[in-house]
py3Dmol code that shows the C-alpha trace and the ligand (Angstrom):
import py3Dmol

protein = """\
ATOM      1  CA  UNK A   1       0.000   0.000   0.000  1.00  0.00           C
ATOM      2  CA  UNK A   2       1.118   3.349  -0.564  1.00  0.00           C
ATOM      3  CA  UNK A   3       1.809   5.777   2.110  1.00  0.00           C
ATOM      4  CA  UNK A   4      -0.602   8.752   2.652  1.00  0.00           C
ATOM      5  CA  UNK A   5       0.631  11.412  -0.135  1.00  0.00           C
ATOM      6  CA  UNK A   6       0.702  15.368   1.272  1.00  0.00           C
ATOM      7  CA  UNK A   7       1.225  18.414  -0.757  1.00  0.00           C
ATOM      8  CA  UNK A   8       1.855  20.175   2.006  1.00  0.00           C
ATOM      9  CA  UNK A   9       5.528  20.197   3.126  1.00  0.00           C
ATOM     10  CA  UNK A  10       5.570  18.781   6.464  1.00  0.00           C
ATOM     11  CA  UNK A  11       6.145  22.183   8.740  1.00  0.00           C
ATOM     12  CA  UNK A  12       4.917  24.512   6.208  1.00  0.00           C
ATOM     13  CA  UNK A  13       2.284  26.145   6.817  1.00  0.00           C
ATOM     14  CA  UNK A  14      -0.639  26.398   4.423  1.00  0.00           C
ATOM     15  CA  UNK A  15      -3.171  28.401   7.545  1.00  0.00           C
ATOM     16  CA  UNK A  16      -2.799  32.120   5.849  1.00  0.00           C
ATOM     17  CA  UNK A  17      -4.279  30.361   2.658  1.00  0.00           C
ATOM     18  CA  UNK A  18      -6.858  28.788   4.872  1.00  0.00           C
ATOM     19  CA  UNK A  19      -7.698  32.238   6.481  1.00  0.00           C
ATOM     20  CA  UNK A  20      -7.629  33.873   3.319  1.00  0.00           C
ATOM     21  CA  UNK A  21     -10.522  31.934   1.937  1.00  0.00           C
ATOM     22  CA  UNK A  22     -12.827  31.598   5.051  1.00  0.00           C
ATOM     23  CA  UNK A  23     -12.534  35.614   4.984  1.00  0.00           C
ATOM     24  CA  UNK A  24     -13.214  36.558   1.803  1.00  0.00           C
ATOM     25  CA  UNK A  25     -15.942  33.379   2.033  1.00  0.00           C
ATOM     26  CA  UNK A  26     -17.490  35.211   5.301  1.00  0.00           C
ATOM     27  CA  UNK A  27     -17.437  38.551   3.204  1.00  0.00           C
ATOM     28  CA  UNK A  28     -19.010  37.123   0.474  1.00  0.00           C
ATOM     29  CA  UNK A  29     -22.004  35.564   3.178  1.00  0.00           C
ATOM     30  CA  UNK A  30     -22.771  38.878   4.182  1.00  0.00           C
ATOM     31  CA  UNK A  31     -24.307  39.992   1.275  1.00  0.00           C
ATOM     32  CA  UNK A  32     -21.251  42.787   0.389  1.00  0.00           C
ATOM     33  CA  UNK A  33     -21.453  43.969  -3.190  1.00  0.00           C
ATOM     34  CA  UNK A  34     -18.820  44.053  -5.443  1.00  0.00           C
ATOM     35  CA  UNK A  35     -16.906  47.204  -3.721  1.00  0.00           C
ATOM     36  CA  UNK A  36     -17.084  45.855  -0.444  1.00  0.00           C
ATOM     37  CA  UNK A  37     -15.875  42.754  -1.892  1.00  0.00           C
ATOM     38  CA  UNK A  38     -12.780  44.653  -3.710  1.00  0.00           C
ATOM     39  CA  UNK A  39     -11.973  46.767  -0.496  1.00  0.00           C
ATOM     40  CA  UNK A  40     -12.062  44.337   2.241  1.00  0.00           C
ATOM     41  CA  UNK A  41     -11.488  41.370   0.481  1.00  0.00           C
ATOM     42  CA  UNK A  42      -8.022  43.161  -1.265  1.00  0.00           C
ATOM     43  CA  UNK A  43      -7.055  43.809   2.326  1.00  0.00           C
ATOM     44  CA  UNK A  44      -7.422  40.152   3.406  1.00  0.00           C
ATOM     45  CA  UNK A  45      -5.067  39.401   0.389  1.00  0.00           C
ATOM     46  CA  UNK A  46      -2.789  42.402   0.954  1.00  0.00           C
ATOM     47  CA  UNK A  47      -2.321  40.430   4.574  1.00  0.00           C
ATOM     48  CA  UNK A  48      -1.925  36.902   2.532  1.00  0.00           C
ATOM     49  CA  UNK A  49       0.851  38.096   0.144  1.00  0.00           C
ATOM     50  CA  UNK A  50       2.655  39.874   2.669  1.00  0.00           C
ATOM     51  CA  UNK A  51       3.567  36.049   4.081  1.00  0.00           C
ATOM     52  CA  UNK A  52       5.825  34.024   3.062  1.00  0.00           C
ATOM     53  CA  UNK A  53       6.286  30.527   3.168  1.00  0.00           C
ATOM     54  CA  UNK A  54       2.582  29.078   2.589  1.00  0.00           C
ATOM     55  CA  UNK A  55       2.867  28.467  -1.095  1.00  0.00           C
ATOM     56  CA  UNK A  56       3.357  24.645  -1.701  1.00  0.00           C
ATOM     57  CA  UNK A  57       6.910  24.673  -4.492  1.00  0.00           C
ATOM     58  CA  UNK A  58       4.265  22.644  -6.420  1.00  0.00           C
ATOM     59  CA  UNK A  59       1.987  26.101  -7.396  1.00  0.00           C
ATOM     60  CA  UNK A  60       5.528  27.899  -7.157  1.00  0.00           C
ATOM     61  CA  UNK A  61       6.740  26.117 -10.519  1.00  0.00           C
ATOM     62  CA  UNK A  62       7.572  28.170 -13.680  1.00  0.00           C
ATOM     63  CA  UNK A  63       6.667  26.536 -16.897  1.00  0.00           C
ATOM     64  CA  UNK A  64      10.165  26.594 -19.820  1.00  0.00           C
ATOM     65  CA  UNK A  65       7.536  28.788 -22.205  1.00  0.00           C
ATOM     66  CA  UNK A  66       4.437  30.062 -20.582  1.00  0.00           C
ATOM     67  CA  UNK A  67       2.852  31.380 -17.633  1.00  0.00           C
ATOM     68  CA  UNK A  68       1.489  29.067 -15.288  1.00  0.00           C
ATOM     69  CA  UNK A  69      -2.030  29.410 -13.326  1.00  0.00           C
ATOM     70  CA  UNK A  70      -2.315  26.944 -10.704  1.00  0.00           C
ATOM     71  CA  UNK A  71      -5.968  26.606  -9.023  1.00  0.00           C
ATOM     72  CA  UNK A  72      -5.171  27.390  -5.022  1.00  0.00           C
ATOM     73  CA  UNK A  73      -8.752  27.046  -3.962  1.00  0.00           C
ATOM     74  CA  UNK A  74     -12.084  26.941  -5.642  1.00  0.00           C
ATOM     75  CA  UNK A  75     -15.435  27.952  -3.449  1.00  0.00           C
ATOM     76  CA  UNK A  76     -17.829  25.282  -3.401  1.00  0.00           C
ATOM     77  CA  UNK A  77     -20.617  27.377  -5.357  1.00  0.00           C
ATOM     78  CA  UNK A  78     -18.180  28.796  -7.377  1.00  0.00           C
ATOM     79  CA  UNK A  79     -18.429  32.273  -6.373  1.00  0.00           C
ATOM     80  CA  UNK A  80     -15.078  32.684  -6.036  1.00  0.00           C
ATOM     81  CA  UNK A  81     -11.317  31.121  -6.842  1.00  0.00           C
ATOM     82  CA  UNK A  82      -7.548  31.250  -5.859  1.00  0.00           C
ATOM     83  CA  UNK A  83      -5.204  31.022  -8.444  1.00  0.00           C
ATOM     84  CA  UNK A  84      -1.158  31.490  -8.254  1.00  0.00           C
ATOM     85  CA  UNK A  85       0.336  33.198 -11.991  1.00  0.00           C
ATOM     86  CA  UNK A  86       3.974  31.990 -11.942  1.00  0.00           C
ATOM     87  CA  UNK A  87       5.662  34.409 -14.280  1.00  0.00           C
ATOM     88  CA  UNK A  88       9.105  32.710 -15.782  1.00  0.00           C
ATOM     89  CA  UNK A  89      11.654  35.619 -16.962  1.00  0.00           C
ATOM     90  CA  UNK A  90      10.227  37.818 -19.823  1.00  0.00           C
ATOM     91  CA  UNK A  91       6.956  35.722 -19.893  1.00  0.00           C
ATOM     92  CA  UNK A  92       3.416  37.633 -20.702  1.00  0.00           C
ATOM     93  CA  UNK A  93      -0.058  37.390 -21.258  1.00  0.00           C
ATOM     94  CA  UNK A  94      -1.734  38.004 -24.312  1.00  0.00           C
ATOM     95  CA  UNK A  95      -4.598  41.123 -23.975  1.00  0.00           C
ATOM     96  CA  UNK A  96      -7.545  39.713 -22.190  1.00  0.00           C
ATOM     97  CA  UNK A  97     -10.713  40.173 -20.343  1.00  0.00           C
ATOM     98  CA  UNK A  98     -11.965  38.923 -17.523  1.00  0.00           C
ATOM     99  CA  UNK A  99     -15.827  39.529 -17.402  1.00  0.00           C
ATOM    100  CA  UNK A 100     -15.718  39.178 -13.433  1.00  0.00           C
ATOM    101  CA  UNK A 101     -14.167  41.100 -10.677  1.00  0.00           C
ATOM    102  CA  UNK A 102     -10.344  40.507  -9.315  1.00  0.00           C
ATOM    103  CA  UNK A 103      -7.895  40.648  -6.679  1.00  0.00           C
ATOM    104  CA  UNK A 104      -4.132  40.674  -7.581  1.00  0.00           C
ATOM    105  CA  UNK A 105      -1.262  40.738  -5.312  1.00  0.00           C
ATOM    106  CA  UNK A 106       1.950  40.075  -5.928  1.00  0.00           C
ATOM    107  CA  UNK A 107       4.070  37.157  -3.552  1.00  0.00           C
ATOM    108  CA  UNK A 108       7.371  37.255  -5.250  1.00  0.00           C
ATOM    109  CA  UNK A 109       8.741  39.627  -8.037  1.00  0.00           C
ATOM    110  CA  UNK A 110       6.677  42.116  -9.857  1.00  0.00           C
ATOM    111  CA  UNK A 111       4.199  42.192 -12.589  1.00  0.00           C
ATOM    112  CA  UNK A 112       3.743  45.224 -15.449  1.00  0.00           C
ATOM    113  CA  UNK A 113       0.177  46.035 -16.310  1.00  0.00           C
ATOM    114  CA  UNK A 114      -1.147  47.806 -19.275  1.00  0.00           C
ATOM    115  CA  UNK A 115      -4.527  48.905 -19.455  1.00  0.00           C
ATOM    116  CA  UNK A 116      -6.576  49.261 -23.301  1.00  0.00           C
ATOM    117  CA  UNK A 117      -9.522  50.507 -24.279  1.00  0.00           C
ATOM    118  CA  UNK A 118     -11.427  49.788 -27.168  1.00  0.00           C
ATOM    119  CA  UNK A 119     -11.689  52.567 -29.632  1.00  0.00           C
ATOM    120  CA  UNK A 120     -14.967  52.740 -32.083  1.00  0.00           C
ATOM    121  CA  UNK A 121     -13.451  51.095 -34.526  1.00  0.00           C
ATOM    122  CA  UNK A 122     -12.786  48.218 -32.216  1.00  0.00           C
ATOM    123  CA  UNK A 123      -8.999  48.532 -32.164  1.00  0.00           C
ATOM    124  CA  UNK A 124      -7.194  48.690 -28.668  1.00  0.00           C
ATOM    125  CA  UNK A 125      -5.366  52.086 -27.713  1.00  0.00           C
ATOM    126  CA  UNK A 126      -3.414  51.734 -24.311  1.00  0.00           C
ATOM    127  CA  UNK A 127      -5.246  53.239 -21.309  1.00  0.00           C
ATOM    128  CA  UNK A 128      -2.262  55.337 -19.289  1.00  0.00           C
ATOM    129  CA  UNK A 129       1.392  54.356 -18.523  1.00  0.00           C
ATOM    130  CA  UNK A 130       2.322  50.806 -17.801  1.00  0.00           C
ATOM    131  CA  UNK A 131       2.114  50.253 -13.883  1.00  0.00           C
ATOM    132  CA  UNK A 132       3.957  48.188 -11.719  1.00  0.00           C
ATOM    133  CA  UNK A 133       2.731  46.306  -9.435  1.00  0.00           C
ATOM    134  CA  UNK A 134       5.533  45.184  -6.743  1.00  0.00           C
ATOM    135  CA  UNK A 135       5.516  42.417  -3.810  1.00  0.00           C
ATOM    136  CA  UNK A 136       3.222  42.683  -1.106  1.00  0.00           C
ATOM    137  CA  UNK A 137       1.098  45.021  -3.331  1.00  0.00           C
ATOM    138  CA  UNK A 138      -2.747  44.669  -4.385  1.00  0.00           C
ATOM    139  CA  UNK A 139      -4.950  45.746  -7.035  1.00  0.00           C
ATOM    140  CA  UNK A 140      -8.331  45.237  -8.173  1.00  0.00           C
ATOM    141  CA  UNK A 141      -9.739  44.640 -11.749  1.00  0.00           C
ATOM    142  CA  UNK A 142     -13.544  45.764 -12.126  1.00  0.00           C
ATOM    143  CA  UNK A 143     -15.615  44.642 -15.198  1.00  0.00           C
ATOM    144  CA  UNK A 144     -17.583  47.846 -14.752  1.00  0.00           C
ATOM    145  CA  UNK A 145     -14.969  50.359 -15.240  1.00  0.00           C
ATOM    146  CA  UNK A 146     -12.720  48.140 -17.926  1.00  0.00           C
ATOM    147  CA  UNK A 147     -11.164  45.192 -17.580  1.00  0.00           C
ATOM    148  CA  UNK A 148      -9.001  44.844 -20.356  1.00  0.00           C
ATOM    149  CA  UNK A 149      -5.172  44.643 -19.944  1.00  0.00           C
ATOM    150  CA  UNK A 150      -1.832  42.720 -20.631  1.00  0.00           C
ATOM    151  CA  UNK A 151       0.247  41.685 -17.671  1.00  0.00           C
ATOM    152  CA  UNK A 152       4.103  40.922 -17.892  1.00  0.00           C
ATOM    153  CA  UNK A 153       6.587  39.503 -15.511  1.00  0.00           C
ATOM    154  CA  UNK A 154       8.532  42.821 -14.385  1.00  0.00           C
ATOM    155  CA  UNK A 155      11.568  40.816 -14.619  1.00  0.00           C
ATOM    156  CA  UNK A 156      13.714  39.304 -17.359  1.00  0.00           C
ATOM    157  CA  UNK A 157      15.926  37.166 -15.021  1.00  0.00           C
ATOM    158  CA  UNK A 158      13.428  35.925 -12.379  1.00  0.00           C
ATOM    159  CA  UNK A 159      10.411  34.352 -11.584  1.00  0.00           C
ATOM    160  CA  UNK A 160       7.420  36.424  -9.885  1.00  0.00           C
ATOM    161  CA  UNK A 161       4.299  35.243  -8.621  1.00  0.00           C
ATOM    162  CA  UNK A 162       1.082  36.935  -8.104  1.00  0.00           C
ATOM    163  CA  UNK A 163      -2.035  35.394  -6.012  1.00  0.00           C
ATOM    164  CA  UNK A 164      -5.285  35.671  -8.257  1.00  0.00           C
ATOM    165  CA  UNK A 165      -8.907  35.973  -6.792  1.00  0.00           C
ATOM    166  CA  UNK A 166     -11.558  36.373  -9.451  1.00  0.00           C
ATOM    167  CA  UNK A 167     -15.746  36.323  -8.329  1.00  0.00           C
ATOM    168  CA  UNK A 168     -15.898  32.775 -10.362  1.00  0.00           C
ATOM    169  CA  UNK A 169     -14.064  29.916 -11.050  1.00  0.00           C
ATOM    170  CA  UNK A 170     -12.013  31.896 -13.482  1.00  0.00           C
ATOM    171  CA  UNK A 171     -10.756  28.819 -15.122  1.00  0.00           C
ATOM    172  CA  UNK A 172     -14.147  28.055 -16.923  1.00  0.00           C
ATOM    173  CA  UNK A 173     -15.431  31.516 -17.688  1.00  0.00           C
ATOM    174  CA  UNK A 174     -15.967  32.263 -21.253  1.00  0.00           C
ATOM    175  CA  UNK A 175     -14.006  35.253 -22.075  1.00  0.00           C
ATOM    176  CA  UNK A 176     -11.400  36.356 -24.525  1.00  0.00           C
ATOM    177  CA  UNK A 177      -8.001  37.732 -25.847  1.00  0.00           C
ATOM    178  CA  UNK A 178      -7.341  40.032 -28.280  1.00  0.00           C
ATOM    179  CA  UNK A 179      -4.843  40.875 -30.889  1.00  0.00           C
ATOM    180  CA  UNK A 180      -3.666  44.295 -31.062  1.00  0.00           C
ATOM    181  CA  UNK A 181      -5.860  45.063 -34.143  1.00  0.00           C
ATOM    182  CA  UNK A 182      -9.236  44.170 -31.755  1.00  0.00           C
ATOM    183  CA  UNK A 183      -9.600  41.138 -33.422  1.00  0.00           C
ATOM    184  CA  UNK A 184     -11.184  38.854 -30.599  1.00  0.00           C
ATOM    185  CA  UNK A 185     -10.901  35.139 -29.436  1.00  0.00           C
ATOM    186  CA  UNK A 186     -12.503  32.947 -27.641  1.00  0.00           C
ATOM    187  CA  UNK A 187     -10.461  32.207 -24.338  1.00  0.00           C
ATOM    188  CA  UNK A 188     -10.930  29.695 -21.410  1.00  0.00           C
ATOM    189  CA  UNK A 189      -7.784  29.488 -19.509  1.00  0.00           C
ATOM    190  CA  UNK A 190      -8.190  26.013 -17.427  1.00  0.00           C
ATOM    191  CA  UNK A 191      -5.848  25.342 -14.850  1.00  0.00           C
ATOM    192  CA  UNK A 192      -2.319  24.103 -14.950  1.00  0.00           C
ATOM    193  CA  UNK A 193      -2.812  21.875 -12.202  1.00  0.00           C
ATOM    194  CA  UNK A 194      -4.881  18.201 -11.350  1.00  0.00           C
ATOM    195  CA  UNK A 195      -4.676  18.200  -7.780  1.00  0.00           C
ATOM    196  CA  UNK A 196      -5.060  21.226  -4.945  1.00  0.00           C
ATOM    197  CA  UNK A 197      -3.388  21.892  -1.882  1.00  0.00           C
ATOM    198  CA  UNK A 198      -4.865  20.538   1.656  1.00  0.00           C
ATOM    199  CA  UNK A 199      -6.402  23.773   3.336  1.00  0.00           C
ATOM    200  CA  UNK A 200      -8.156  21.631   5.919  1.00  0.00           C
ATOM    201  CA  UNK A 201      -5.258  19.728   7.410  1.00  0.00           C
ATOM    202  CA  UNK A 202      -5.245  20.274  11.224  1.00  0.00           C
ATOM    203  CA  UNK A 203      -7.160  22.907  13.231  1.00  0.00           C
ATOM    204  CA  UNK A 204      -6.921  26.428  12.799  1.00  0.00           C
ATOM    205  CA  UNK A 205      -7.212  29.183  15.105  1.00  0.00           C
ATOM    206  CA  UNK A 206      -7.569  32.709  14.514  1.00  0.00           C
TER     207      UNK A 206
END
"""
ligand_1 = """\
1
FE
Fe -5.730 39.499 -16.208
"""
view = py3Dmol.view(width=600, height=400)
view.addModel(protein, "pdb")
view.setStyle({"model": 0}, {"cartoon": {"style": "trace"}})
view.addModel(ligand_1, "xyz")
view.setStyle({"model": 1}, {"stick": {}})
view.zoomTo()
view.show()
């Protein structure tokens, strides 16, 4: 027989995950709209990413050519999920939507993110200067003011990693990427990864 298998690194210690999700789950219970959600669910994750050390190296993993999304968590209804981009050197995303609201906050690294709009002719013109989002910091993406961008690993010679939080389980919505010329696809991004990380291993205590 085969002993008992355990993503989780005996002595590390996945609780700020844990916390993470019954939060923003207890926030999402109490009926808060989407800018409640934003505000005091981007704190909760402001608090997550300024930990170390509770990221299982298995969601930590850079892919040779792409950017990785590993699902972290995935709420039972579906109202919300956890995902962790790991950003090899130089690697980016195409321009893409979302069609549901965000949290992102970067772990490790940094991330550049340029906003678009679409012009009337449908082609993309950048929205501002590219920002830069650094570790420990958090920002929201809102389908009702625009939610069209590209996002880039800051860094050419190291890995970063950002922890997602989208108001679905972002890995099946229908949405799309773009080319620069408007032209639009049909995108659903899946997950990288077959099997989660325990969150419910032991007792926790606030
Ligand atoms: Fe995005």
């Amino acid at each position: 027989m085969n002993a008992p298998v355990s993503l989780v690194v005996p002595g590390q210690d996945i609780r700020p995950l844990r916390r993470f999700v019954t939060g923003l789950a207890a926030i999402i219970d109490s009926g808060a709209g989407q800018a409640a959600i934003l505000e005091h669910g981007g704190a909760l994750l402001g608090r997550l990413v300024s930990q170390g050390g509770w990221l299982p190296e298995e969601f930590a993993r850079p892919h040779p050519e792409r950017y990785q999304q590993y699902l972290l968590h995935c709420d039972s209804a579906e109202r919300f999920s956890v995902v962790s981009f790991v950003w090899g050197p130089g690697q980016a995303t195409p321009i893409h939507d979302h069609r549901v609201w965000g949290l992102v906050g970067v772990l490790r690294g940094a991330e550049n993110v340029q906003n678009f709009r679409r012009r009337p002719d449908g082609t993309f013109v950048q929205q501002g200067e590219t920002g830069q989002l650094r570790e420990g910091e958090v920002e929201a993406i809102d389908p009702q003011v625009g939610d069209i961008h590209r996002v880039a690993n800051a860094f050419a010679d190291r890995i970063s990693i950002s922890i997602h939080v989208y108001g679905a389980n972002i890995g099946a919505v229908e949405r799309a990427t773009y080319r620069d010329s408007g032209e639009e696809r049909p995108f659903i991004s899946g997950y990288a990864n077959e099997v989660l990380p325990n969150l419910w291993n032991g007792v926790i205590r606030a």
